[in-house]
C-alpha positions as a printed NumPy array, in Angstrom:
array([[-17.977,  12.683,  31.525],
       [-16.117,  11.472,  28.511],
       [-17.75 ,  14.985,  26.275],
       [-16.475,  17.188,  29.348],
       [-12.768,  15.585,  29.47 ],
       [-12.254,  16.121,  25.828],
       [-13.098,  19.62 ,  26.34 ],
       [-10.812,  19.636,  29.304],
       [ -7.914,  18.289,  27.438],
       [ -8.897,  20.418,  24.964],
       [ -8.464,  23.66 ,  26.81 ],
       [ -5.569,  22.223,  28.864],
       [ -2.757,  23.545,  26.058],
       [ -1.575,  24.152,  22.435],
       [ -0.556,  20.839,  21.943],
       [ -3.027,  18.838,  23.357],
       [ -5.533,  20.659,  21.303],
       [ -3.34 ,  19.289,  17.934],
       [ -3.549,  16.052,  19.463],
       [ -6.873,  15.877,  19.431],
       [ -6.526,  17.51 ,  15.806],
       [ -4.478,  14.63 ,  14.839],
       [ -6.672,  12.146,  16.39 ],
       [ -9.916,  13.673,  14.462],
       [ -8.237,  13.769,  11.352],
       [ -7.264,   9.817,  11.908],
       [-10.93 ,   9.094,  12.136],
       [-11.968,  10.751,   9.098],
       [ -9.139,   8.759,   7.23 ],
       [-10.502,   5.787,   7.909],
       [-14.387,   6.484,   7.481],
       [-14.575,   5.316,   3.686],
       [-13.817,   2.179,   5.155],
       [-16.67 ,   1.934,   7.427],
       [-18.834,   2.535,   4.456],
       [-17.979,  -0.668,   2.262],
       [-17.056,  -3.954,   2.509],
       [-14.897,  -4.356,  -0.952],
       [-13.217,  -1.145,  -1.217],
       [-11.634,  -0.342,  -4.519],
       [ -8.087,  -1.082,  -3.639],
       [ -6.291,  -3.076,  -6.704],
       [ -4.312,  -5.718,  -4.694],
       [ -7.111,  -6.067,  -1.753],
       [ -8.493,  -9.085,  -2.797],
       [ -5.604, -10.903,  -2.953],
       [ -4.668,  -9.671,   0.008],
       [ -7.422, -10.65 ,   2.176],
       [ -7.702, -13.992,   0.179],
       [ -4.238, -15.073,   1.47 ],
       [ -4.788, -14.218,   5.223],
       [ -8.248, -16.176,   5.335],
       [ -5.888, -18.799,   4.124],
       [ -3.108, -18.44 ,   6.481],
       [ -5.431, -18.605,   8.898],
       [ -7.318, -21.761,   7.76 ],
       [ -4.59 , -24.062,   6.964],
       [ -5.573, -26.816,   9.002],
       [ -8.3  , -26.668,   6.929],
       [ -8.124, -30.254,   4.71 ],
       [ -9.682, -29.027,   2.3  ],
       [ -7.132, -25.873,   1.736],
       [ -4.237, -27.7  ,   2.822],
       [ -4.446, -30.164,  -0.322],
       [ -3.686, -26.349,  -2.027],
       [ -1.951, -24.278,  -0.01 ],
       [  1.018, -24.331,   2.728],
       [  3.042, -22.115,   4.423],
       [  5.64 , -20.299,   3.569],
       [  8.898, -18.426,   5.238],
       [  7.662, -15.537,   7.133],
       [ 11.758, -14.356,   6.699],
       [ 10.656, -11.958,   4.215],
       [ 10.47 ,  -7.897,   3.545],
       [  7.268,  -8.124,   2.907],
       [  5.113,  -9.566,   5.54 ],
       [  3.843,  -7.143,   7.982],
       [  0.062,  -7.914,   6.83 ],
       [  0.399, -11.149,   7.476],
       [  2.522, -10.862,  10.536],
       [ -0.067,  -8.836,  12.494],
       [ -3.093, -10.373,  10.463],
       [ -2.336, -13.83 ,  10.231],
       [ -2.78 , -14.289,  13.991],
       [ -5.593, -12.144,  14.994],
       [ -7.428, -13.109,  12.423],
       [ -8.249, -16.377,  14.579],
       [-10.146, -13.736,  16.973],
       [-11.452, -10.946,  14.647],
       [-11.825, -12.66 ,  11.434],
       [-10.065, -11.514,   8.304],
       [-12.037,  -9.462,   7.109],
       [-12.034,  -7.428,  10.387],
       [ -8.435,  -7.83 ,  10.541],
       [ -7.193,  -6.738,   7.235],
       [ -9.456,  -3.376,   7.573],
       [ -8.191,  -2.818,  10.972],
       [ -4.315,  -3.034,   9.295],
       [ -5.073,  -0.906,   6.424],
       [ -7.006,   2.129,   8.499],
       [ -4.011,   1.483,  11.186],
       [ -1.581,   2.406,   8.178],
       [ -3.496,   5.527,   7.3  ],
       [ -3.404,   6.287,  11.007],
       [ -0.072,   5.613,  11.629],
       [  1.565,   7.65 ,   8.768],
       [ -0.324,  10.825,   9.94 ],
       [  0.812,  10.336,  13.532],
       [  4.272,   9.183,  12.327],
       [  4.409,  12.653,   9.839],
       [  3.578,  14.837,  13.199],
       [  6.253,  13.132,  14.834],
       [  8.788,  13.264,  12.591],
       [  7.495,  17.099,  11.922],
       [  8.162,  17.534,  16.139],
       [ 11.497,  16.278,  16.103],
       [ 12.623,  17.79 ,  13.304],
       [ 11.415,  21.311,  13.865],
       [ 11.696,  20.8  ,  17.94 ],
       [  7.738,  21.83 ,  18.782],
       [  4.104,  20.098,  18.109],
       [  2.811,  22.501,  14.925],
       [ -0.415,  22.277,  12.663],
       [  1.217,  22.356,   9.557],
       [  2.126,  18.481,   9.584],
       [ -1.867,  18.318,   9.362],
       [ -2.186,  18.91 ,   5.778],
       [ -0.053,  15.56 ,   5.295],
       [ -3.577,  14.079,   5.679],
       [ -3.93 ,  15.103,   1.961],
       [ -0.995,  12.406,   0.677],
       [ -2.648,   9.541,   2.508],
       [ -5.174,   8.103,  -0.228],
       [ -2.763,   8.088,  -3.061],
       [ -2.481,   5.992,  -5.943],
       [  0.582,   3.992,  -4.233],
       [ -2.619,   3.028,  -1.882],
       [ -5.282,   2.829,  -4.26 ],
       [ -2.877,  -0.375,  -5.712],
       [ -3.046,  -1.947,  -1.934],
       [  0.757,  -2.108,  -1.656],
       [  0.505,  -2.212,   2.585],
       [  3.056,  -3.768,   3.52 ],
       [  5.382,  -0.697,   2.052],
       [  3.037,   1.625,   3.086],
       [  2.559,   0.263,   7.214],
       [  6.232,   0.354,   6.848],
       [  6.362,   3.892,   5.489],
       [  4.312,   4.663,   8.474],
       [  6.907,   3.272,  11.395],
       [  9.768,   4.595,   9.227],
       [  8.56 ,   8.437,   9.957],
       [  8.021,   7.218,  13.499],
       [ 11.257,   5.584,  13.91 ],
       [ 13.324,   8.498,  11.817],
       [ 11.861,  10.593,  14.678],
       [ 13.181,   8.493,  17.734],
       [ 16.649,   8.427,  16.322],
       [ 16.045,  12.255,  16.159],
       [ 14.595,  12.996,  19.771],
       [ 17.293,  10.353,  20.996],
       [ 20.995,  11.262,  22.056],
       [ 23.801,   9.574,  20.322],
       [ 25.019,   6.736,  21.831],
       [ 24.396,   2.769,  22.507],
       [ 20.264,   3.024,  23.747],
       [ 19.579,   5.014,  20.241],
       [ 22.066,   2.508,  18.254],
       [ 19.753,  -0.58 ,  19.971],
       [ 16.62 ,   1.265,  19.117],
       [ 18.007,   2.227,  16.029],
       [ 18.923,  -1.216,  14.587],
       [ 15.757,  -2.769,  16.295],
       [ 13.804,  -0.758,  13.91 ],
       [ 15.97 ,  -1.084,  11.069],
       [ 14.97 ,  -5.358,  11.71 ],
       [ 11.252,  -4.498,  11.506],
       [ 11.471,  -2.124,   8.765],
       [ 13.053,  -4.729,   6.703],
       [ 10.568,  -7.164,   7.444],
       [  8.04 ,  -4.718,   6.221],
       [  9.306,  -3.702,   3.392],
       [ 12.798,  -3.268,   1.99 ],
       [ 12.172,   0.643,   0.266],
       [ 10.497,   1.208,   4.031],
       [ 14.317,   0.536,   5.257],
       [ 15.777,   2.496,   2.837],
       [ 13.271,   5.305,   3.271],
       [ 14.328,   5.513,   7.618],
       [ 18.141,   4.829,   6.416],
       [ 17.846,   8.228,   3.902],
       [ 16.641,  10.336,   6.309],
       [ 18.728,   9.329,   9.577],
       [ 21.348,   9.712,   6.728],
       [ 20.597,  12.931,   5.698],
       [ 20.174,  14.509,   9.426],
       [ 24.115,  12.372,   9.938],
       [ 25.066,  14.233,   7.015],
       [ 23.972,  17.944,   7.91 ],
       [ 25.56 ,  17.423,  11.401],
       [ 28.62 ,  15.678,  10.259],
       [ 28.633,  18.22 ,   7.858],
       [ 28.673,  21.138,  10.581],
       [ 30.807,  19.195,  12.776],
       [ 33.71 ,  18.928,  10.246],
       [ 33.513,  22.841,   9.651],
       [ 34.576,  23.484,  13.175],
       [ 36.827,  21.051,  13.597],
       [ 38.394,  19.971,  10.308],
       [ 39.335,  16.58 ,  11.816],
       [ 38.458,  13.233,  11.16 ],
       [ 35.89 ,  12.514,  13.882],
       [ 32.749,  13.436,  12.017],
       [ 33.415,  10.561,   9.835],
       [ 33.527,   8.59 ,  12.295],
       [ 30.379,   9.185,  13.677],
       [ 28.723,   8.88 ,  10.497],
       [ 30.343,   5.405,  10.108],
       [ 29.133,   4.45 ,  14.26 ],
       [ 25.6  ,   5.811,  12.907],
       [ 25.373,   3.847,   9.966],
       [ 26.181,   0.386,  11.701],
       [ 22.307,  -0.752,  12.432],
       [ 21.624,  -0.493,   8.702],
       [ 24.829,  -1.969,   7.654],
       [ 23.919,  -4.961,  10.329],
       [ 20.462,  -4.983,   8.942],
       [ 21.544,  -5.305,   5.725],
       [ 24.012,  -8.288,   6.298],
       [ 21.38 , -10.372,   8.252],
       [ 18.784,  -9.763,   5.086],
       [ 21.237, -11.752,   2.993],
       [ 21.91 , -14.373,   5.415],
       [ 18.631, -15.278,   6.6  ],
       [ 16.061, -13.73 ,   3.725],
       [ 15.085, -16.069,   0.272],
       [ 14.416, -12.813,  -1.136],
       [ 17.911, -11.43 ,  -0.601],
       [ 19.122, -14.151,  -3.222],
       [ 17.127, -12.402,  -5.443],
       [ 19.068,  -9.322,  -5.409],
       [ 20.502,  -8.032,  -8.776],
       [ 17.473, -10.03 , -10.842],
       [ 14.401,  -8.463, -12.294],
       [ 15.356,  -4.785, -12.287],
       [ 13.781,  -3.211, -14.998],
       [ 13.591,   0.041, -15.819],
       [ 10.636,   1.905, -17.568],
       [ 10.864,   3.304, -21.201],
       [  9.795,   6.894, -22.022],
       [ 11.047,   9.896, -21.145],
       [  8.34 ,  11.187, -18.924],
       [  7.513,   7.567, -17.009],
       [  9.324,   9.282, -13.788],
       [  7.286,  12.682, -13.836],
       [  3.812,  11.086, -14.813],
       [  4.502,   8.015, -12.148],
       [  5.14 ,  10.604,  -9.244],
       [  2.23 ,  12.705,  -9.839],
       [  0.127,   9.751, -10.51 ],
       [  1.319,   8.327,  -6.946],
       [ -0.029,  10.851,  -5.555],
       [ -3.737,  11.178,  -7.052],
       [ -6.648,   9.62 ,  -5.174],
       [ -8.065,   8.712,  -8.714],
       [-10.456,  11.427,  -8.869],
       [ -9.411,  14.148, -10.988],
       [-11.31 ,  17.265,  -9.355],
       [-10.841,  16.293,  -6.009],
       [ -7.058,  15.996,  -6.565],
       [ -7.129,  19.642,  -8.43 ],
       [ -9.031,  21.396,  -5.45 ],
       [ -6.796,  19.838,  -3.192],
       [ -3.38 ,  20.898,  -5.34 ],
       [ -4.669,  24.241,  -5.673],
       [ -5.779,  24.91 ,  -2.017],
       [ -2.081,  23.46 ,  -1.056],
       [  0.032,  25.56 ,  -3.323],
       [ -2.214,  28.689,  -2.19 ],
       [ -1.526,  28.181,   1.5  ],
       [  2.557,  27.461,   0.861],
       [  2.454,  30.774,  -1.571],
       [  0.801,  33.083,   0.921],
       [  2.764,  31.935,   3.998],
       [  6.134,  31.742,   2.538],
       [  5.486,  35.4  ,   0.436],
       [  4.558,  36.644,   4.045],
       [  7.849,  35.538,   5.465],
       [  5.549,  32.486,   7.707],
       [  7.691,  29.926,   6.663],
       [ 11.208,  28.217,   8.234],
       [ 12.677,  25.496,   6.868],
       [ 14.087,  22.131,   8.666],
       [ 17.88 ,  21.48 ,   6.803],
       [ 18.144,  17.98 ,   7.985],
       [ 14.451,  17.166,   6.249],
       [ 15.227,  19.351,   3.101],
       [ 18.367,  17.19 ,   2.875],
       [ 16.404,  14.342,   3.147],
       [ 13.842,  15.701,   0.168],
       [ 16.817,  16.316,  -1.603],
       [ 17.923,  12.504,  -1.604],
       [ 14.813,  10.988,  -1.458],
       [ 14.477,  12.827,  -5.102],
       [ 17.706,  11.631,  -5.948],
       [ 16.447,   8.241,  -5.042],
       [ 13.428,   8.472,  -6.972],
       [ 15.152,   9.175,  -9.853],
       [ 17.581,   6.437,  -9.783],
       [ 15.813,   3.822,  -8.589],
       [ 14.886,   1.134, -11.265],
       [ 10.225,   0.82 , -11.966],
       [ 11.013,  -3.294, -10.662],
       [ 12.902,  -4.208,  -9.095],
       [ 12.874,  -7.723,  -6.915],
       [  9.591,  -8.82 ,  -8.544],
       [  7.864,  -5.341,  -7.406],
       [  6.573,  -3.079,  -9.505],
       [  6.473,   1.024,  -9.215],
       [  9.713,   0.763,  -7.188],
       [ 10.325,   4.032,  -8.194],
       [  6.808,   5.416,  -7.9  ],
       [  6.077,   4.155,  -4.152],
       [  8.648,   6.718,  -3.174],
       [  6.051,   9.547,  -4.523],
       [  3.884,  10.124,  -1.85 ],
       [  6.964,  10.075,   0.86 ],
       [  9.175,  12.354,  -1.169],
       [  6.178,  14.962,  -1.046],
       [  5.485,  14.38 ,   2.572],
       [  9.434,  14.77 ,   3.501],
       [  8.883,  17.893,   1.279],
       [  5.988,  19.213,   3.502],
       [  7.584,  18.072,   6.852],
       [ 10.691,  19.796,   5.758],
       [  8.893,  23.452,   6.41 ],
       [  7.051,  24.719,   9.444],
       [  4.942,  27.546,  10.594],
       [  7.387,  30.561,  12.175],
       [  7.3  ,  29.954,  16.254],
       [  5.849,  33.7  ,  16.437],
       [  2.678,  33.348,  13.868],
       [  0.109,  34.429,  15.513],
       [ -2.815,  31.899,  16.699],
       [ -5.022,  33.425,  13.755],
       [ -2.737,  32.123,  11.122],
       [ -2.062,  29.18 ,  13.054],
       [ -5.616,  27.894,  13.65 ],
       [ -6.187,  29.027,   9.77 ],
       [ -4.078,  26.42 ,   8.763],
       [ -5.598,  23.696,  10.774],
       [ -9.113,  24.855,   9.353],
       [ -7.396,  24.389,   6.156],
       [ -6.25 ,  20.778,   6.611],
       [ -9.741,  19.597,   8.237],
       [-11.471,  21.001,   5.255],
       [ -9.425,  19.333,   3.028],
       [-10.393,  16.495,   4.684],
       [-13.797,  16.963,   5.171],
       [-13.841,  17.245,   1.452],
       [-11.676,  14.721,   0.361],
       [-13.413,  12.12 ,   2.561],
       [-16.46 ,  12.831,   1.327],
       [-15.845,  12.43 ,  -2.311],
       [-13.88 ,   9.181,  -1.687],
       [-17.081,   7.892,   0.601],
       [-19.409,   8.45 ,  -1.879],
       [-17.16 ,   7.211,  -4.894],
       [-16.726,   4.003,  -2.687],
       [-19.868,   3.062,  -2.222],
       [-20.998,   2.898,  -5.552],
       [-18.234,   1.193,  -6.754],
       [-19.153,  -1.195,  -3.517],
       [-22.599,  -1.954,  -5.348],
       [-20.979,  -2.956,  -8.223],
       [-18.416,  -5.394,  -6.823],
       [-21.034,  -6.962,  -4.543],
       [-22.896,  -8.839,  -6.705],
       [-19.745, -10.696,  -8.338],
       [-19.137, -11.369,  -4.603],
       [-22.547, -13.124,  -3.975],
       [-22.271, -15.001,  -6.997],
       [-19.479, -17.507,  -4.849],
       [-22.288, -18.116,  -3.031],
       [-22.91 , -21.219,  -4.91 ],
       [-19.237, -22.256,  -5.743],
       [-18.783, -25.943,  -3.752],
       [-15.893, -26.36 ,  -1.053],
       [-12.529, -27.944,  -3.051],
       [-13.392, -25.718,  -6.316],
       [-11.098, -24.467,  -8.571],
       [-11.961, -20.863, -10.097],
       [-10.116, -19.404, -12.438],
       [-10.476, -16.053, -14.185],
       [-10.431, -13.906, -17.167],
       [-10.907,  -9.87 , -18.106],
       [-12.129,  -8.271, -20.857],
       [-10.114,  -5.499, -19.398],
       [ -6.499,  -4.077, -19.718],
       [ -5.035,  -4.441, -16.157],
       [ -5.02 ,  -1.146, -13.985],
       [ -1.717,   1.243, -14.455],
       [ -0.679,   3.883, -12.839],
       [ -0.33 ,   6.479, -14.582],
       [ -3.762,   6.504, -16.167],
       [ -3.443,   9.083, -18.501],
       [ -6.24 ,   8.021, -21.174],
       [-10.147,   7.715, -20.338],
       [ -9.597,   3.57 , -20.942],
       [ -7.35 ,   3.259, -18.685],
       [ -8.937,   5.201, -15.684],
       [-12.302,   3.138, -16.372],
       [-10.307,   0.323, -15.093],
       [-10.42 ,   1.707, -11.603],
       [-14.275,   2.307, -11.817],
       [-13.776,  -0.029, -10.055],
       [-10.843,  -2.029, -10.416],
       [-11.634,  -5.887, -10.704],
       [ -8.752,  -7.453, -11.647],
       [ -8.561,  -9.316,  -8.424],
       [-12.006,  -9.564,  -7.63 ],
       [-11.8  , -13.751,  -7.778],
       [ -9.937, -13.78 ,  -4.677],
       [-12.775, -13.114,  -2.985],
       [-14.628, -16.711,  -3.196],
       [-12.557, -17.579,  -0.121],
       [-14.595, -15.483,   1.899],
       [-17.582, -18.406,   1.279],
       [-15.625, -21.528,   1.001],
       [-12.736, -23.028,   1.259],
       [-12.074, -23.224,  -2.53 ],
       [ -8.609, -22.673,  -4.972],
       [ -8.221, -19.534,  -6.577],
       [ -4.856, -20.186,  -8.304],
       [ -4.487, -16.637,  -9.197],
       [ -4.29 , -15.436,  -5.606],
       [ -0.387, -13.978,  -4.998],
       [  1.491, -16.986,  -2.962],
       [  5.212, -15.799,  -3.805],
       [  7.387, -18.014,  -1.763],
       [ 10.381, -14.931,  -2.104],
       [  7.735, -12.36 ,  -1.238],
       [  4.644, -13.992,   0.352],
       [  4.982, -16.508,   3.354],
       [  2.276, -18.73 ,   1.536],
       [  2.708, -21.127,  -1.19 ],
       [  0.98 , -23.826,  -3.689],
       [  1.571, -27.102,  -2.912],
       [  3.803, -28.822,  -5.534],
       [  0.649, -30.803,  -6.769],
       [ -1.305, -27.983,  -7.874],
       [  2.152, -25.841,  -8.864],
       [  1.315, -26.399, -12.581],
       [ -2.483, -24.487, -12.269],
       [ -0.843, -22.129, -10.548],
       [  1.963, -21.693, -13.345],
       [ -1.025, -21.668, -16.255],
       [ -3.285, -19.065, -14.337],
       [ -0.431, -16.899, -13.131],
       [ -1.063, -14.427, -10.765],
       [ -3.644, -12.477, -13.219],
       [ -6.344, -12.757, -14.61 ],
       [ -5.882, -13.741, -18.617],
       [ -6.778, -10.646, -21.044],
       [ -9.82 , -12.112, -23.386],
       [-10.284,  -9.095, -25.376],
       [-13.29 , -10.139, -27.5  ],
       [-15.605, -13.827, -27.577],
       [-13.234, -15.436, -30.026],
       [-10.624, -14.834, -27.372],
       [-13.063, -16.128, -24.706],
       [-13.845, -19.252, -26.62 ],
       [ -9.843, -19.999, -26.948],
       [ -9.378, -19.636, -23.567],
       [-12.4  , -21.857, -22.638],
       [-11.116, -24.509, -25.078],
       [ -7.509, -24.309, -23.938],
       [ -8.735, -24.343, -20.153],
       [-11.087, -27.706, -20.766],
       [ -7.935, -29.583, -22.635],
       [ -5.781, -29.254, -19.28 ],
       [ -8.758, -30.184, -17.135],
       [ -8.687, -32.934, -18.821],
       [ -5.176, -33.88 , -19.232],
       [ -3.866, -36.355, -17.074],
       [ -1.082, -34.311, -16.111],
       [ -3.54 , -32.066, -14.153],
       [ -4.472, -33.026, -10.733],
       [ -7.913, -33.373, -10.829],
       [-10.083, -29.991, -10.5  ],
       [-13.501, -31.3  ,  -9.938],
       [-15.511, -28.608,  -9.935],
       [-13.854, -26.406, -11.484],
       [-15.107, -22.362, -12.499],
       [-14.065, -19.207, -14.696],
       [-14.923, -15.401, -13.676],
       [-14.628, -13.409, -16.602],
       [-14.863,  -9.501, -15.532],
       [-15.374,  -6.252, -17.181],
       [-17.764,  -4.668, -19.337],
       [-18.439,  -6.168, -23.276],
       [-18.44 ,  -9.899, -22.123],
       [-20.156, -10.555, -25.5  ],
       [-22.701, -13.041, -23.414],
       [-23.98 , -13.527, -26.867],
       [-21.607, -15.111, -28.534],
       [-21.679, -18.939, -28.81 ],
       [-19.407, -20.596, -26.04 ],
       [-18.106, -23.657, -26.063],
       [-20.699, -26.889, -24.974],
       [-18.07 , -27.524, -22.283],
       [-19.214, -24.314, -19.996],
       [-22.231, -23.432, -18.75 ],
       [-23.295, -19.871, -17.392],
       [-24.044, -19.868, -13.569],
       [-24.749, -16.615, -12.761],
       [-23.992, -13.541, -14.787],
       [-24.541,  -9.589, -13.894],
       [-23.44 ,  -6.682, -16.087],
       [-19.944,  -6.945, -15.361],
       [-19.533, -10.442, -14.897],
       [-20.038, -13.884, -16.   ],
       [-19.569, -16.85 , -13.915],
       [-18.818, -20.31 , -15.942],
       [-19.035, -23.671, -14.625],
       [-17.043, -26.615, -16.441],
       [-19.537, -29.424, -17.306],
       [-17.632, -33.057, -16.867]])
């Protein structure tokens, strides 16, 4: 019964047949993630480390550690909807089910925002599925990206709305969650309400030459500005503002970060799928196919603007600039539509274009997934043995992933990224991984004031040993502050040094013993 009322909705009309299109291609997005356990996502270690902590605080054990932090943060929609449920799914479970909701989401949210722009249900939002594994995801920066996804989905209820109080209350109970999510999510909703203000203001102010359109734009602009004010009151973070903006040197940082925000981090894949993409757009708009949505090409237009003002940090988070990539391009791609009088050949050519694409593209990230899956695995089972109250802390022979990874060193630090890859031991015991991100103006999770100092020492990387005389330093310098009374005691405590030339060779230092080893790994054990 369930086969036959697919094929009944299916037949029913045009736009339950996209639907369905929509839901298919949401399916596919997520399938490389029902492939692996570790998928190679920079940050998603960390990540999952801190919501199996959230959600074992009672634990003793992690409590002497850990505690919580303020949830008043724009950055904590993982560990809003995670935190919780994670008491009935289990992080793991949990975490996956946020991420492949994000990929989800910002597909649905693109064919909404697509509808209200361009006033019908079209295919042509479809091929937005190619933007949704790009390197702003490959880093694991969710939070921006779940709030990317409501941000399309809330530009289009302000859109399919009429002006007055109910879309102002909608409008400004967005702008709250947005915020919470993540602050460039806000600002991404604020440009293009602004720029759809703007083009009707605009219009408005032809006809009448009066003084009422600026009104309007001021009445429209009052949820943000409310938003805004109740971020600084209430928010740690917003006494932050105005520190750690930094801007990147080199002329072509800006160019090379957007494209590289874009890639999925495999070079042919990303060529096929640029090519097929700029053929399609070529051949429809020389054949007059194309129409064009002013209030979204306004919003391109800014959202450019944006991402070439806005600093590379800013607020202690890096590729501000660069996150706005992969929306600029989808506002770009929104911003134009199939003609209304295509005929359904063209139409339904486009939508065999997009599932293609996706066919394709989630096959190559499947299969690149799980072998990078094998290779993460067994640095995972060697926490097997690691005893509850540990301390690990780790190292890299590695340079730390960047992204633009223009140079064949730095893209064999995504193959597969293990910079994080410590945060894992949580998943076997309740141990301390001081390098797991607990940022009390950007994470609602925090080291106790006893254990601040490891935290401090470790930072919230893994230290760069570039060669066994570096290793041996580090071992040496690690064993004096074990051992200094100004330490709280770390009894047992570990080092995970990653990457490939770990010199196993060399002579260490009689304080450390190898526990388990692999060839990308070596797992050291403090003696006492």
């Amino acid at each position: 019964p369930s086969v036959v009322g697919v094929f009944a909705l299916w037949s029913q009309s045009r736009a339950a047949r996209i639907l369905l299109l929509v839901l298919l291609l949401g399916i596919l997005a997520v399938l490389p993630f029902a492939l692996v356990r570790f998928p190679p996502i920079n940050d998603y270690p960390f990540h999952l480390a801190r919501i199996v902590i959230l959600a074992q605080l009672d634990n003793p054990i992690l409590s002497r550690f850990y505690a919580q932090g303020s949830f008043l943060l724009p950055n904590i929609a993982l560990d809003a909807f995670s935190a919780p449920l994670s008491r009935l799914l289990g992080a793991e479970n949990t975490v996956c089910l946020f991420v492949e909701l994000t990929l989800m989401l910002t597909l649905a949210g693109a064919v909404a925002l697509h509808a209200a722009a361009h006033r019908r249900i079209s295919v042509w939002p479809l091929l937005a599925f190619c933007l949704l594994h790009n390197g702003i995801f490959r880093f694991g920066f969710f939070n921006y990206l779940f709030g990317i996804a409501l941000a399309l989905f809330a530009a289009a209820a302000w859109l399919y709305l009429p002006r007055g109080p109910l879309r102002l209350a909608v409008s400004f109970g967005t702008c709250i969650v947005l915020m919470f999510c993540h602050l460039e999510a806000f600002g991404v909703f604020a440009i293009i309400v602004g720029a759809s203000e703007l083009q009707i203001a605009a219009a408005d102010w032809q006809q009448s030459r009066s003084w009422k359109p600026g009104v309007r734009l001021l009445e429209s602009a009052l949820p943000m500005l409310a938003t805004i004010a109740l971020f600084f009151l209430v928010s740690p973070t917003g006494k932050m503002t105005g520190a750690a903006i930094h801007y990147s040197s080199g002329l072509g940082t800006k160019f090379f970060g957007g494209l590289f925000s874009l890639s999925s981090g495999i070079l042919w894949l990303d060529a096929v799928t640029a090519i097929a993409l700029a053929g399609l757009a070529v051949w429809l708009a020389r054949t007059r196919r194309l129409v064009l949505s002013p209030a979204l090409a306004i919003a391109s237009v800014i959202m450019l603007v944006a991402f070439l003002v806005v600093p590379g940090a800013i607020l202690g988070g890096l590729y501000a600039d660069a996150r706005l990539g992969p929306v600029l391009a989808i506002l770009v791609l929104l911003s134009f539509d199939l003609c209304a009088d295509v005929s359904r050949r063209v139409e339904w050519f486009v939508a065999a274009v997009a599932l293609l694409l996706a066919v394709v593209r989630v096959a190559a990230l499947s299969s690149t997934w799980m072998h990078y899956d094998a290779e993460i695995a067994p640095i995972v089972r060697a926490f097997d043995g690691i005893e509850p109250g540990a301390t690990l802390f780790a190292a890299t022979s590695q340079s730390y992933p960047r992204l633009i990874s223009d140079t064949a060193d730095k893209r064999a630090v995504w193959a597969p990224p293990l910079k994080h890859v410590a945060s894992y031991a949580v998943l076997h015991a309740p141990v301390f991984v001081p390098m797991t991100w607990s940022d009390p103006t950007q994470q609602p999770l925090i080291v106790t004031a006893r254990f601040e100092g490891v935290k401090q020492f470790q930072g919230t990387n893994p230290t760069i040993v570039s060669n066994g005389a570096g290793l041996r330093a580090f071992v040496t310098e690690l064993d004096a502050h074990l051992r200094d009374k100004g330490w709280p005691k770390l009894e047992p405590a570990y080092l995970l040094v990653v990457g490939p030339g770990l010199l196993k060779s060399e002579r260490l230092p009689q304080t450390v013993r190898v526990v388990s080893s692999g060839d990308n790994y070596m797992l050291l054990k403090f003696t006492q």
